[in-house]
C-alpha positions in Angstrom: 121.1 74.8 127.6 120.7 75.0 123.8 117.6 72.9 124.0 115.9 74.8 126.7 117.4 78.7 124.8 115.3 77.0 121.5 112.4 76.2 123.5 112.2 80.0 125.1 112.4 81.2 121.2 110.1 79.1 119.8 107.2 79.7 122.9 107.7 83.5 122.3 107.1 83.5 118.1 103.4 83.2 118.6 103.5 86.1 121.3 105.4 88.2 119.1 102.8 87.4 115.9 99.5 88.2 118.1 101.6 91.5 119.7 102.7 92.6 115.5 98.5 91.7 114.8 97.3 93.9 117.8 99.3 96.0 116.3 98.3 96.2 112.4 94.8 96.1 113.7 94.9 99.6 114.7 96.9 100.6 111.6 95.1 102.6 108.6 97.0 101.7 105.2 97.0 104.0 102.0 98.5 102.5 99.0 99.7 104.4 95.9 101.0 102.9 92.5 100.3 101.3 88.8 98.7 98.7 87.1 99.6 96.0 89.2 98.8 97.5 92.3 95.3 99.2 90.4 94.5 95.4 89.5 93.3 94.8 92.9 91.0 97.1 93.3 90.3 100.6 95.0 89.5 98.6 97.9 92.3 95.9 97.5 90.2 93.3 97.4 90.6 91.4 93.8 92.8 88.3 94.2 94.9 89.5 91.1 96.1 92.3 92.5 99.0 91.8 95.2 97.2 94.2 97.5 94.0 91.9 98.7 96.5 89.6 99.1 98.4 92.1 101.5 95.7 92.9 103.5 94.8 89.3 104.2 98.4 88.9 105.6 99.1 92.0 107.2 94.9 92.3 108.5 95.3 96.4 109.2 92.1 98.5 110.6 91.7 99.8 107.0 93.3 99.7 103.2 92.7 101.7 100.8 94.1 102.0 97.0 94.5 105.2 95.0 96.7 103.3 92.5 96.4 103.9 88.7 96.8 101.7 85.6 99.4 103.5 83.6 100.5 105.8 85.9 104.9 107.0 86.7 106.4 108.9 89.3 108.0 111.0 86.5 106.4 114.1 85.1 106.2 116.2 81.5 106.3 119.8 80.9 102.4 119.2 80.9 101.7 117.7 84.3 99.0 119.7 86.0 97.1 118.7 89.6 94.3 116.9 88.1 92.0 114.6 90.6 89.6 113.7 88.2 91.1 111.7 85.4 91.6 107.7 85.0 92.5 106.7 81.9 94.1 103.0 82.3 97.0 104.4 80.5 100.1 106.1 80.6 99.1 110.2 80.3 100.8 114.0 81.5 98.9 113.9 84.1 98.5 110.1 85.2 101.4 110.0 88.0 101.9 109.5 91.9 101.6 113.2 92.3 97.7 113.3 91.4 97.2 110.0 93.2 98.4 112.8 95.9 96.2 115.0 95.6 93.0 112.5 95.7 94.5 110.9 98.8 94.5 114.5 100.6 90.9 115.8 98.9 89.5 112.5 100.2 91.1 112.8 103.8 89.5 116.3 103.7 86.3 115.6 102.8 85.9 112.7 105.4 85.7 109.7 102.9 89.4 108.8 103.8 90.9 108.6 107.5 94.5 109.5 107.6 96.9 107.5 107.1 99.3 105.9 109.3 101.5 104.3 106.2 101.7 104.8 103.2 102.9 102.6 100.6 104.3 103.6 97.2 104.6 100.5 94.7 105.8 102.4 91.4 108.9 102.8 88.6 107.8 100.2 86.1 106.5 103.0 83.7 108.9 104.8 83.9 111.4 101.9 82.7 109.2 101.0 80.1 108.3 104.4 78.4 111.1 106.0 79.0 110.5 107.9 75.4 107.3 109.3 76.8 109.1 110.8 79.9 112.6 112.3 78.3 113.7 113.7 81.4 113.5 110.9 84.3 117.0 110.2 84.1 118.7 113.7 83.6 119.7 114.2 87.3 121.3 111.8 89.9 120.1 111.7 93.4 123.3 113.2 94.3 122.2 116.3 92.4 118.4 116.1 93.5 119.6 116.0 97.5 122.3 118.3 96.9 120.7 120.9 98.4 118.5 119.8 101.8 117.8 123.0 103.5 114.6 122.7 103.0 111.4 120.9 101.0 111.4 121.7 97.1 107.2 121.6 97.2 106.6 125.2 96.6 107.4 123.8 93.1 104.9 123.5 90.1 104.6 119.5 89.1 105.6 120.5 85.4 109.1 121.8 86.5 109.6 118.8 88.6 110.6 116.3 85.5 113.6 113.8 86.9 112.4 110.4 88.5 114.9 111.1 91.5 113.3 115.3 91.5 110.1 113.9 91.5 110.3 110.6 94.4 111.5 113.5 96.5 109.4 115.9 95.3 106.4 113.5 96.2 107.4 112.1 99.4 107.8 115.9 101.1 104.2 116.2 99.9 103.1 113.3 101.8 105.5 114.5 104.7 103.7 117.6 104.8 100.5 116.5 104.4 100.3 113.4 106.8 103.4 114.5 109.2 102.8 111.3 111.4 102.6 108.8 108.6 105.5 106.1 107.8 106.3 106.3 104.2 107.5 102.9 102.8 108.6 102.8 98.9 108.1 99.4 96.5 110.4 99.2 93.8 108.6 97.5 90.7 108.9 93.8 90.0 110.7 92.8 87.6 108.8 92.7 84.0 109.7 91.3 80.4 108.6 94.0 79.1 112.0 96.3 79.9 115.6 95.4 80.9 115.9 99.0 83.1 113.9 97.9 86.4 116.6 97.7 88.0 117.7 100.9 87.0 114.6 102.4 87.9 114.9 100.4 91.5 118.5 101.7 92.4 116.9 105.3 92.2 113.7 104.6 94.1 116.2 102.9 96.8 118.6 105.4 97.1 115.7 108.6 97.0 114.2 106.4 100.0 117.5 106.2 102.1 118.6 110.0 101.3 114.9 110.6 103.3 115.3 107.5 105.7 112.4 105.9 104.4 112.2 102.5 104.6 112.0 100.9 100.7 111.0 97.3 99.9 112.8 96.1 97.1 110.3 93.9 95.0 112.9 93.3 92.0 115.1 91.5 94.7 112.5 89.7 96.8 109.4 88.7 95.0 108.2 85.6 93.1 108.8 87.3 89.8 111.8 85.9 87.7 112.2 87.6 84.5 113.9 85.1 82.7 111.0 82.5 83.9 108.2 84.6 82.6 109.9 85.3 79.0 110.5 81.1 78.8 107.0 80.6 80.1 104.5 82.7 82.0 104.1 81.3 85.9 103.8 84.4 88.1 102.7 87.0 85.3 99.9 87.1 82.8 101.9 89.0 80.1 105.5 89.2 81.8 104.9 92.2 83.8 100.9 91.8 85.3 100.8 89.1 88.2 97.9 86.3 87.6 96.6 85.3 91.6 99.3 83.1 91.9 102.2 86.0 91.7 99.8 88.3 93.8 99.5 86.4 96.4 103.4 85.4 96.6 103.9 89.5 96.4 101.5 90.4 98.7 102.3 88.1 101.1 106.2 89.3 100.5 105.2 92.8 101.2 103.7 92.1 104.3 105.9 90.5 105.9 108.8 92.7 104.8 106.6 95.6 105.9 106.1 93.9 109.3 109.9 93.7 110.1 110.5 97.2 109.0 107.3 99.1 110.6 108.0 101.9 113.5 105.3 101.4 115.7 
């Protein structure tokens, strides 16, 4: 019997894989993020960046990337909408938020079909510089979801400062905007260039299950061993930016995590 149950199991795997492809195929995929997710290209399709490595595994109807080099979740005083800025570098204005608000100009000006998910692959930054962004760490998500009547979006970006105040802040923008849409987060991998990933990750985690998104935890599940890269670079260029080799691991990761966790 245990022979002929494994038998049954391993005859329905490739059914299940062509019914998750049909699937993907008819799925449009918006990515948001930093330089490693920027590395691969607006239209993901640079084999350093984990994204082109993605979309070869996961093979969904479209994939586009609005990611950044430089950019945080967290704001400054200064943030402002700004659609039209690209510096390569961390900046008051270079954040999710404004990736945002190109993803929504482009969807309403036709160059962009909406989304059906929406990745989010973000945090390193704001470990990193933490001196450029004084207040990412000055409220708990206890304090930020303390109040859930309703969305805090009627907000200005400048008052929106904390990592936790902005993730939510961000995410009922995107819930607004693109109502049907499944909203995954990516904590960062971890980098050699700051010990508070993980820090950073636990926030991004818990702001995902306080809106019961689903979060893919990067620091826990990808290639990328800290330790390895500060001995000697094998996944990374530099400790924190993936060389093909860590891309393709990553992207692959991401897809298939993103394939056991999608809701369609």
């Amino acid at each position: 019997m245990r022979k002929v149950a494994l038998l049954i199991i391993l005859g329905l795997i490739p059914a299940i894989t062509i019914a998750q492809g049909s699937v993907n195929k008819r799925l449009n995929v918006v990515i948001l993020g930093d330089s490693n997710t920027s590395i691969g290209g607006d239209d993901c399709n640079i084999p350093k960046g984990w994204t082109k490595w993605f979309c070869e595994r996961f093979n969904p109807a479209s994939c586009r990337s609005y990611a950044r080099s430089g950019a945080t979740w967290s704001h400054t005083v200064s943030t402002i909408y700004d659609v039209e800025e690209n510096t390569g570098k961390l900046s008051d204005h270079n954040v999710i938020y404004n990736q945002i608000n190109r993803l929504k100009q482009a969807v309403k000006q036709g160059r962009q079909v909406i989304p059906d998910v929406i990745l989010i692959a973000a945090g390193t930054n704001d470990a990193w510089f933490q001196q450029r962004r004084p207040k990412a760490f000055t409220k708990t998500v206890e304090q930020v979801f303390g109040n859930q009547d309703a969305f805090i979006t009627e907000r200005t970006p400048q008052t929106v400062l904390s990592l936790a105040e902005v993730i939510r802040y961000d995410c009922e923008l995107l819930m607004e905007a693109f109502p049907e849409a499944q909203i995954v987060l990516l904590t960062p991998i971890q980098s050699v260039a700051t010990n508070d990933i993980g820090k950073v990750s636990d926030i991004i985690a818990e702001c995902g299950h306080m809106m019961s998104l689903s979060v893919i935890r990067q620091n826990y599940g990808s290639s990328i061993y800290r330790v390895r890269e500060k001995v000697q670079h094998k996944y990374t260029s530099d400790g924190t930016h993936t060389t093909e080799l860590g891309a393709r691991r990553n992207g692959y990761f991401i897809a298939n995590q993103l394939n056991a966790i999608l809701l369609y």
